[in-house]
SELO-248291 format. One record per residue (C-alpha): residue number from 1; residue in one letter; x, y, z. Coordinates in nm, 2 decimals, padded with zeros to 4 digits. Example, Ala and Ser with C-alpha at 12.3 -4.5 7.8 and 13.67 -1.06 7.14 Angstrom:
<nodes>
NODE  1  A  01.23  -00.45  00.78
NODE  2  S  01.37  -00.11  00.71
</nodes>
This chain:
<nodes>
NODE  1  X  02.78  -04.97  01.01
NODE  2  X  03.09  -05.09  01.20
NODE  3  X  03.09  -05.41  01.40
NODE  4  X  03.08  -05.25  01.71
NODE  5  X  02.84  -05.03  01.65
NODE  6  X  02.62  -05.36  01.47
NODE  7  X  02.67  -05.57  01.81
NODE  8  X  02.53  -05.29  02.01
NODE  9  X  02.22  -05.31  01.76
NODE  10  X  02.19  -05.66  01.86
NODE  11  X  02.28  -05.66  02.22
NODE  12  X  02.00  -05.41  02.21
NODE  13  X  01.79  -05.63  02.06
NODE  14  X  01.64  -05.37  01.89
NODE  15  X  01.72  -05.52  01.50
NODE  16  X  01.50  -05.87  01.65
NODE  17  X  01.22  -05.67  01.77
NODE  18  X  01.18  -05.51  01.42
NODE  19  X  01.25  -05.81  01.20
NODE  20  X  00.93  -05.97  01.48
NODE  21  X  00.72  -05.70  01.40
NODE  22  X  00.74  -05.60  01.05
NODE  23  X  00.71  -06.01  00.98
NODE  24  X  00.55  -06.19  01.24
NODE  25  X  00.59  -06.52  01.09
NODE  26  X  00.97  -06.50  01.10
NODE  27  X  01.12  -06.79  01.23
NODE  28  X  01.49  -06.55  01.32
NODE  29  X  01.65  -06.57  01.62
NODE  30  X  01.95  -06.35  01.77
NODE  31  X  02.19  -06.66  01.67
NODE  32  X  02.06  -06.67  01.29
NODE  33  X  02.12  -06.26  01.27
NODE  34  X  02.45  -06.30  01.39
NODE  35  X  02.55  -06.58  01.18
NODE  36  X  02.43  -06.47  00.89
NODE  37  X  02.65  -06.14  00.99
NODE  38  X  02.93  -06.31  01.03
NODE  39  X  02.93  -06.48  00.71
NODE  40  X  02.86  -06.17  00.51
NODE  41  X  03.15  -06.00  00.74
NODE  42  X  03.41  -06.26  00.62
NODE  43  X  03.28  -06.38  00.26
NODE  44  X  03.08  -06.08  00.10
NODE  45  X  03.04  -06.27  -00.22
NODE  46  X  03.18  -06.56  -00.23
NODE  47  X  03.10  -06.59  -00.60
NODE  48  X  03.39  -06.42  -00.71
NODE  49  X  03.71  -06.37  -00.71
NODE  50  X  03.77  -06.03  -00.68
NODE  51  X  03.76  -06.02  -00.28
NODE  52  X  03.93  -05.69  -00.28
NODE  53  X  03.74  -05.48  -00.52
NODE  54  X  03.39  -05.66  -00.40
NODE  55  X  03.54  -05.57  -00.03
NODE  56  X  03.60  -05.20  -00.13
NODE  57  X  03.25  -05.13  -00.28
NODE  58  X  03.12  -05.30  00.05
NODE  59  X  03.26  -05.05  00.26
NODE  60  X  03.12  -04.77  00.02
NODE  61  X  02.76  -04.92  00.07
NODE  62  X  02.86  -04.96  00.45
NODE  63  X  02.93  -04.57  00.46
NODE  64  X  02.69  -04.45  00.30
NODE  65  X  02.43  -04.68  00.47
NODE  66  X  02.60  -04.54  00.78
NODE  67  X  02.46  -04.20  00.70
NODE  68  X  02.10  -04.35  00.69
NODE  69  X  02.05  -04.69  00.95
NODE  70  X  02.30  -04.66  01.13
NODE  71  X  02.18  -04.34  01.29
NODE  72  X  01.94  -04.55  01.50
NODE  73  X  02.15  -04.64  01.77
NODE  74  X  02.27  -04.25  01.76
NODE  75  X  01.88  -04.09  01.81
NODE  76  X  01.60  -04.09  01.59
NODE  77  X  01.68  -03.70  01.54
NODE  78  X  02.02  -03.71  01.42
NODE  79  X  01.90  -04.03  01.21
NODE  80  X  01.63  -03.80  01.06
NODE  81  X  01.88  -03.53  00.97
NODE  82  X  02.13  -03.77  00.80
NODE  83  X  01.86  -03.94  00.62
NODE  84  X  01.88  -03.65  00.39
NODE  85  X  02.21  -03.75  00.26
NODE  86  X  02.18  -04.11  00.27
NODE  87  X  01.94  -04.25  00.02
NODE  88  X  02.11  -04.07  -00.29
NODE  89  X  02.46  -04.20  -00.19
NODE  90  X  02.27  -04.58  -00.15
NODE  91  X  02.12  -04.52  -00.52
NODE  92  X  02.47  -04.46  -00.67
NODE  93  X  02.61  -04.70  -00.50
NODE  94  X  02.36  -04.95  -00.55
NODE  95  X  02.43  -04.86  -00.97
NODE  96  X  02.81  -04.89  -00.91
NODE  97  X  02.77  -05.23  -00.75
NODE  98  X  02.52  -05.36  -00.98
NODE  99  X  02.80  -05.30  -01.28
NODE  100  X  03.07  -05.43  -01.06
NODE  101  X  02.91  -05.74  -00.98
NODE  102  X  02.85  -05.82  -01.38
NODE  103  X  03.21  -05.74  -01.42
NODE  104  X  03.35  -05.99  -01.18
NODE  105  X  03.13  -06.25  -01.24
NODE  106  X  03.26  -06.38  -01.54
NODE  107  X  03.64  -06.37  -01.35
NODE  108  X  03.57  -06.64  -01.09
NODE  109  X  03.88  -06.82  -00.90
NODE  110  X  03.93  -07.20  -00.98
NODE  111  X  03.90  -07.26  -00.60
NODE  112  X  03.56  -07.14  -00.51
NODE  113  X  03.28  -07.26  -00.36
NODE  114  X  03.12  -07.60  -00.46
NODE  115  X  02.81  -07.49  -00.45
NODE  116  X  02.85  -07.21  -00.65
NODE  117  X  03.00  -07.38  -00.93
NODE  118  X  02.73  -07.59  -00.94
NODE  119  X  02.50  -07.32  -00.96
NODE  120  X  02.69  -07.16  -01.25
NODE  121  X  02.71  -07.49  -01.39
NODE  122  X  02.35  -07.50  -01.40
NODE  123  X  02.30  -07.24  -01.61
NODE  124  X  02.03  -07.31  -01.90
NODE  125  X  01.91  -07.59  -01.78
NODE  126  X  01.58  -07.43  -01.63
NODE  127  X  01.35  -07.17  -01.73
NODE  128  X  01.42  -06.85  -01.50
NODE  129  X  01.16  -06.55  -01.49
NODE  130  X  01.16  -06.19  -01.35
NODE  131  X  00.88  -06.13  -01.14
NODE  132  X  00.71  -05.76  -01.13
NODE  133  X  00.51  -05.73  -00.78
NODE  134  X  00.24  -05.46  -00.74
NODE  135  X  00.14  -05.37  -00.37
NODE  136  X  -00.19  -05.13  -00.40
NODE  137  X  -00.36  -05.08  -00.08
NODE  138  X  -00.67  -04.86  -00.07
NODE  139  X  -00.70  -04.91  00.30
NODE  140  X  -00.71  -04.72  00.58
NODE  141  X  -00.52  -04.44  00.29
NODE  142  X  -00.41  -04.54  -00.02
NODE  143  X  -00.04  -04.67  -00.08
NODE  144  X  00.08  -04.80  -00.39
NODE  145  X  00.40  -04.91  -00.51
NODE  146  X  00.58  -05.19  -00.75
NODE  147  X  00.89  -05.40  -00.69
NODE  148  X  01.09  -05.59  -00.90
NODE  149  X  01.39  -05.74  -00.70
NODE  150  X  01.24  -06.13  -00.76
NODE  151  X  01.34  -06.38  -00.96
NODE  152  X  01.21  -06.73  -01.03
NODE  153  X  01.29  -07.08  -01.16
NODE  154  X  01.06  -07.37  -01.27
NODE  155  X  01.20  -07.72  -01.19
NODE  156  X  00.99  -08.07  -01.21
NODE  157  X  00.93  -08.25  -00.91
NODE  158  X  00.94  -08.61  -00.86
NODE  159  X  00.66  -08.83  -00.85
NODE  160  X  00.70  -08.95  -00.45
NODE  161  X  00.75  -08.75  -00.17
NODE  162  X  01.16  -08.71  -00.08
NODE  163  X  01.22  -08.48  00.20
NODE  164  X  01.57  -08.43  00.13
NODE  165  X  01.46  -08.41  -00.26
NODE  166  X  01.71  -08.04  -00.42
NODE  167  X  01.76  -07.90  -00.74
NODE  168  X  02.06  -07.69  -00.79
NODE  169  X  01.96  -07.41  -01.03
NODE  170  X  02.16  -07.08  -01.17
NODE  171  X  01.90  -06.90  -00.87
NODE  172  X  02.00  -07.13  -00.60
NODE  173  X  01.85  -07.45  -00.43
NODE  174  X  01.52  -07.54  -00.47
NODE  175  X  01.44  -07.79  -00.21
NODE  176  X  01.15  -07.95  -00.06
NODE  177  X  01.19  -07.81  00.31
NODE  178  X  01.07  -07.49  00.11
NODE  179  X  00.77  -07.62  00.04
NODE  180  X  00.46  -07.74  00.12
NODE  181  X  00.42  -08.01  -00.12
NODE  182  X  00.72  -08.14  -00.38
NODE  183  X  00.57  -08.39  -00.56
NODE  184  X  00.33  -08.53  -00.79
NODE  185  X  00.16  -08.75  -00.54
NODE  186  X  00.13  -08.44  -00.31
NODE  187  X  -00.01  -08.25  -00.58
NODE  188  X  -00.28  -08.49  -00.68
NODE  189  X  -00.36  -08.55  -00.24
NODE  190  X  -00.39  -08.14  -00.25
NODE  191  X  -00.64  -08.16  -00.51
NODE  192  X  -00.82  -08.45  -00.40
NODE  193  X  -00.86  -08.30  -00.05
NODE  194  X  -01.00  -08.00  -00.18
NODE  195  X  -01.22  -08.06  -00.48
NODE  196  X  -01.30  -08.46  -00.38
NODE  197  X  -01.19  -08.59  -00.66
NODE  198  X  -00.88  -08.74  -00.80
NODE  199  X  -00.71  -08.62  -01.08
NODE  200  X  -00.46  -08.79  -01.32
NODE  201  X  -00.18  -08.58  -01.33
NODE  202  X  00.16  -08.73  -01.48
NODE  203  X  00.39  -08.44  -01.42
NODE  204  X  00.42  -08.15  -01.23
NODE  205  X  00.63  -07.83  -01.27
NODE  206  X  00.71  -07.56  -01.00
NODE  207  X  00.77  -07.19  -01.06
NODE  208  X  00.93  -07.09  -00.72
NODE  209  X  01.22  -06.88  -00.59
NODE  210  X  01.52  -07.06  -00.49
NODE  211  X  01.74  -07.05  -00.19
NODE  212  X  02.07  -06.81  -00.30
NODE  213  X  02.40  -07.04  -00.27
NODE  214  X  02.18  -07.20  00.05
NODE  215  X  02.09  -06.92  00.21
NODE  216  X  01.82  -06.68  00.19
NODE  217  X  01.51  -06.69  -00.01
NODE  218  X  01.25  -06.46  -00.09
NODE  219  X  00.94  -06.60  -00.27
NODE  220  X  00.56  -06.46  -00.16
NODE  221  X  00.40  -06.67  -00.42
NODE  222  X  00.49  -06.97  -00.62
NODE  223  X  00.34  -07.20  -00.83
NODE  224  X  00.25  -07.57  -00.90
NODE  225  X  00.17  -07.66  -01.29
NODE  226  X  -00.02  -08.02  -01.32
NODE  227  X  00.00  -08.19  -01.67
NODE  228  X  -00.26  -08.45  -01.79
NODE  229  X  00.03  -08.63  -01.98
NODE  230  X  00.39  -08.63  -01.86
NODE  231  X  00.49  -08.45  -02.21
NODE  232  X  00.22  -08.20  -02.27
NODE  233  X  00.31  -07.87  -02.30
NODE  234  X  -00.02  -07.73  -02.14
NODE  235  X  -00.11  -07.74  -01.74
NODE  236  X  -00.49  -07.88  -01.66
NODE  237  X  -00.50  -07.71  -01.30
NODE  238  X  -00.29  -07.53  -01.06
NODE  239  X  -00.20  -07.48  -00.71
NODE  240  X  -00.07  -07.13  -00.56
NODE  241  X  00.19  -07.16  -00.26
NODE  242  X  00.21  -06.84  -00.06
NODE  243  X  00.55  -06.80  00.16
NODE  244  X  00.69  -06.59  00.41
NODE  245  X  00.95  -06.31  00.35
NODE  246  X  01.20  -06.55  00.52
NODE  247  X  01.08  -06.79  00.26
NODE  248  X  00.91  -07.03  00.46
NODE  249  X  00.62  -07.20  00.30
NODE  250  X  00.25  -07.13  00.44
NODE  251  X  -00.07  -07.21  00.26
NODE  252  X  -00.18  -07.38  -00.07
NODE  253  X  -00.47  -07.24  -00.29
NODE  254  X  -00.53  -07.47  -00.53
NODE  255  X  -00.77  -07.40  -00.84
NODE  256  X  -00.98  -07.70  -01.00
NODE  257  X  -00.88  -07.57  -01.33
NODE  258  X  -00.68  -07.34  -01.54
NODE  259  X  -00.98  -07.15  -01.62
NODE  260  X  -01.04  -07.11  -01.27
NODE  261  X  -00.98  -06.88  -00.99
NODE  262  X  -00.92  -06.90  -00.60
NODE  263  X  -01.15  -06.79  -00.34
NODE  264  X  -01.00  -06.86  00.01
NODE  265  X  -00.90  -06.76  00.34
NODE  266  X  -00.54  -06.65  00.34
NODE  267  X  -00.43  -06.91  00.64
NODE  268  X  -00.14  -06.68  00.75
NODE  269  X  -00.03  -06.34  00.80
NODE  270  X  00.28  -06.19  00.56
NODE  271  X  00.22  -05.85  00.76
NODE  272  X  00.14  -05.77  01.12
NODE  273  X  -00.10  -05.54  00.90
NODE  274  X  -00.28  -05.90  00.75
NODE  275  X  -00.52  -06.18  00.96
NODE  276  X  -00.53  -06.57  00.84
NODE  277  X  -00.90  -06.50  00.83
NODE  278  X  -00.88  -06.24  00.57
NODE  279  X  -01.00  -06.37  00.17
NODE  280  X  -00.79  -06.41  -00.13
NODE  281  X  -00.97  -06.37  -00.50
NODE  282  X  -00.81  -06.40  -00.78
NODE  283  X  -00.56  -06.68  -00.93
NODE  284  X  -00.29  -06.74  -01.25
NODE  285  X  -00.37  -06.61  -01.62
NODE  286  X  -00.17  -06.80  -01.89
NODE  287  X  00.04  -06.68  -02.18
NODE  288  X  -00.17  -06.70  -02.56
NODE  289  X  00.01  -07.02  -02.58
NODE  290  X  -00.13  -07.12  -02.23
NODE  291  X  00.25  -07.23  -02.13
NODE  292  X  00.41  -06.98  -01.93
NODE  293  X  00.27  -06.82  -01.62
NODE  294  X  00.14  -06.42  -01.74
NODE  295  X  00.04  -06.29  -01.40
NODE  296  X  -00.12  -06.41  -01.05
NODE  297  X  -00.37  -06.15  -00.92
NODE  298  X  -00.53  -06.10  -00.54
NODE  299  X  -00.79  -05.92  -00.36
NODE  300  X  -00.75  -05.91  -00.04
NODE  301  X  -01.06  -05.86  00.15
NODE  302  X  -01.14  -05.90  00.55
NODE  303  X  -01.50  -06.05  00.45
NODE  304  X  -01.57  -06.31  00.23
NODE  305  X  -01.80  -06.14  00.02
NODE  306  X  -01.50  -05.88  -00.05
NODE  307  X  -01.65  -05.62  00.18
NODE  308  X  -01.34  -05.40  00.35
NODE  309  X  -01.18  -05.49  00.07
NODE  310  X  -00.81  -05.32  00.10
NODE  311  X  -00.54  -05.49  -00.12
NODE  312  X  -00.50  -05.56  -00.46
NODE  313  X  -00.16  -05.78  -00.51
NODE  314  X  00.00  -05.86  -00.85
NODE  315  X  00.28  -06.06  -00.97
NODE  316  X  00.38  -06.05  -01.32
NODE  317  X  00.63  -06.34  -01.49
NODE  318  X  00.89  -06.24  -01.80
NODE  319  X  01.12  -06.54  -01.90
NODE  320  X  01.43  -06.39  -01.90
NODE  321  X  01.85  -06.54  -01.99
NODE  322  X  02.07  -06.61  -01.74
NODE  323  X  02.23  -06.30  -01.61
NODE  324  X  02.28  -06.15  -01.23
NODE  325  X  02.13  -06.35  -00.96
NODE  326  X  01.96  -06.06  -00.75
NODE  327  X  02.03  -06.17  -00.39
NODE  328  X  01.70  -06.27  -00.19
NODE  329  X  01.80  -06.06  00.12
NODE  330  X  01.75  -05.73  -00.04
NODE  331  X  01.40  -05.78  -00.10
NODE  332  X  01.35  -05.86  00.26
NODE  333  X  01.51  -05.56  00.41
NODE  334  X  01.31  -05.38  00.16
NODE  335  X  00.98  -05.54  00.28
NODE  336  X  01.10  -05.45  00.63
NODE  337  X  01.11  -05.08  00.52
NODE  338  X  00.83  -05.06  00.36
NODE  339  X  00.60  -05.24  00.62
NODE  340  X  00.75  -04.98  00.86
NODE  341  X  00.61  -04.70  00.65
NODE  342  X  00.29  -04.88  00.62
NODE  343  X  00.32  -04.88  01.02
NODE  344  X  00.37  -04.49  01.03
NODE  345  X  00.05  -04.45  00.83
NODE  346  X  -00.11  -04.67  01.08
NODE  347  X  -00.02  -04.50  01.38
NODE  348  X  00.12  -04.81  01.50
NODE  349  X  00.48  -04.73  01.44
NODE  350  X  00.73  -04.71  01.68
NODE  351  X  01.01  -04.46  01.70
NODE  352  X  01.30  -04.70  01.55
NODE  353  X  00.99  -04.82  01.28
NODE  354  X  00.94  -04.44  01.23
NODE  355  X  01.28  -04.39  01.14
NODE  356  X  01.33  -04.67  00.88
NODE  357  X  00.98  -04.61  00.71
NODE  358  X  01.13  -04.24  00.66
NODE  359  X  01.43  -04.45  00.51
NODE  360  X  01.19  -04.66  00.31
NODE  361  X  01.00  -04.29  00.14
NODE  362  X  01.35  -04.19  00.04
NODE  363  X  01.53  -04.52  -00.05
NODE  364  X  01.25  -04.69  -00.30
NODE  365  X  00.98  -04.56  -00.50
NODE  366  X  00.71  -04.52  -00.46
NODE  367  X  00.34  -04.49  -00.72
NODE  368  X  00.14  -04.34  -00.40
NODE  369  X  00.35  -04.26  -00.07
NODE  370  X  00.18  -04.36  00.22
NODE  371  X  00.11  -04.09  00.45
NODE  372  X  00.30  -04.05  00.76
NODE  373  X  00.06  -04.02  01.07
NODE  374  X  -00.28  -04.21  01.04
NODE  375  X  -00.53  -04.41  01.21
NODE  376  X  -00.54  -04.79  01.18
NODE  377  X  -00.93  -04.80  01.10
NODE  378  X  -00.98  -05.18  01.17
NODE  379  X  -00.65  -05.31  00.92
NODE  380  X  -00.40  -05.31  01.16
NODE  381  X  -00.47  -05.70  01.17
NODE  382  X  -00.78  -05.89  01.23
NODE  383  X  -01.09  -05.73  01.27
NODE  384  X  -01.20  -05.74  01.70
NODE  385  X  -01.47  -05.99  01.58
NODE  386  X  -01.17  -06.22  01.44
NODE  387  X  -00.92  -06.18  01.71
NODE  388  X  -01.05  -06.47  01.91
NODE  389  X  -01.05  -06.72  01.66
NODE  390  X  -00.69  -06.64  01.55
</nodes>
């Protein structure tokens, strides 16, 4: 996609009206888009040092993405043609780059970034994990796929509340504007508020996604750890965060203990397909050693007995070294994708969402595909009972 032919996207305002629909808690306006454009335009990676070679493969992803997304402002049936080419060339390139960017990263110029060095700097100082996401949906038709483009780091916050309270990690920034709560005391006020009770909790680790040199972040769950004792190795409760796919923090599910579940009302939507009002059951399963975070699990459910039951979401934790930071945009534009193929099966999609779901089938896999011309069948939000209530 050339810069011509990217400003007419955006003087069309089409790329807005499906980053608002596919997420309709995105806080993006026209201004962030092109910003964040800009910056990618004239500092790809500004990791490295290699600004040619990274520049090069750029414009091979550019090309070949050309033959795919691009086609949108050229007519959904030229787009649908070219789509046949497209997703093959984006897997190979996808490879190439993935190899190229390990290459390079160890050949960094003395003059980059500051906060980049710091984040390289960082390196072993924090316990990083790879998270593997299941999305089953049963509902209206069955769609079913896993992805595994997330990444995590545990930090310990302080005791008080500090709004401008960071941590630099190898991931990025983890800062409190990401977050709900980022602190001990918050923790323990969380807890007391919903359990009535106060606990005694002298530290508290987080397990969250971090904010790529600044910048973006992509982390649909995270995780508060409360310790008895400041030194014990082993949590007595927990508290779940869920966020945004433009990482912006959004409800707290806390659990009385780490035996314990969750049983709540969602309090947001993460899909034009989700309602605040619809119920989340499940919660956080422990290592043997009861240490490291194994999975988080979630029915989704528009009743709160789990009647019209239609989602089950997983998320499971490996520690992992130190290696490539995968960048927090690309699971974005893939949820984007893929919520516009979940559109098509709906019935809600429109002709530009039609055209990037059919992107979505050939780009990523998928367990179950879902189908592409269906009926809604009450999930296409909240149920008419709940619309008045929000």
């Amino acid at each position: 996609m050339d810069k011509d032919q990217l400003e007419a996207l955006l003087d069309s305002d089409a790329l807005i009206d499906i980053v608002q629909r596919t997420l309709p808690d995105a806080r993006v306006t026209r201004e962030d888009i092109e910003a964040r454009i800009a910056k990618f335009e004239d500092d790809p990676d500004p990791r490295l040092s290699k600004r040619d070679e990274l520049r090069e493969l750029l414009e091979g992803r550019q090309k070949a993405r050309s033959q795919g997304l691009n086609t949108v402002a050229q007519g959904a049936s030229r787009a649908r043609a070219k789509l046949d080419q497209g997703p093959e060339q984006l897997r190979k390139f996808g490879a190439k780059l993935d190899a190229k960017l390990g290459d390079l990263a160890a050949d960094r110029a003395a003059g980059e970034d500051p906060l980049v060095a710091r984040q390289r700097e960082a390196k072993g100082r924090h316990t990083l994990y790879a998270l593997t996401a299941r999305h089953h949906r049963v509902e209206p038709y069955e769609a079913d796929w896993v992805g595994n483009d997330c990444q995590s780091v545990r930090v310990t916050v302080p005791q008080s509340a500090d709004p401008d309270a960071s941590f630099i990690t190898y991931l990025g920034v983890v800062k409190a504007s990401d977050h709900l709560v980022f602190s001990v005391d918050g923790v323990v006020q969380c807890y007391a508020e919903a359990f009535g009770s106060t606990p005694t909790v002298g530290r508290v680790d987080l397990i969250t996604g971090a904010r790529h040199l600044d910048l973006d972040r992509f982390s649909p769950i995270s995780i508060f750890l409360a310790f008895t004792n400041a030194d014990d190795e082993v949590p007595s409760f927990y508290i779940l965060e869920a966020g945004s796919a433009q990482g912006n923090p959004e409800a707290l599910y806390p659990a009385p203990d780490m035996a314990s579940g969750v049983h709540t009302q969602a309090d947001f939507s993460f899909t034009p397909f989700a309602c605040a009002a619809n119920w989340y059951t499940g919660g956080l399963t422990m290592d043997d050693g009861g240490t490291e975070p194994r999975a988080i699990v979630n029915s989704v459910a528009q009743e709160k007995d789990g009647k019209r039951h239609y989602l089950t979401l997983s998320v499971d934790y490996e520690v992992i070294d130190p290696g490539v930071v995968k960048w927090p945009v690309f699971a974005q534009a893939e949820a984007v994708l893929r919520v516009c193929a979940l559109s098509q099966g709906m019935g809600v999609a429109s002709e530009i969402e039609s055209l990037l779901g059919d992107c979505a089938r050939e780009v990523y896999r998928w367990e179950v595909e879902p189908p592409r011309t269906g009926e809604a069948d009450g999930y296409d939000g909240c149920p008419p009972s709940d619309e008045s209530s929000g």
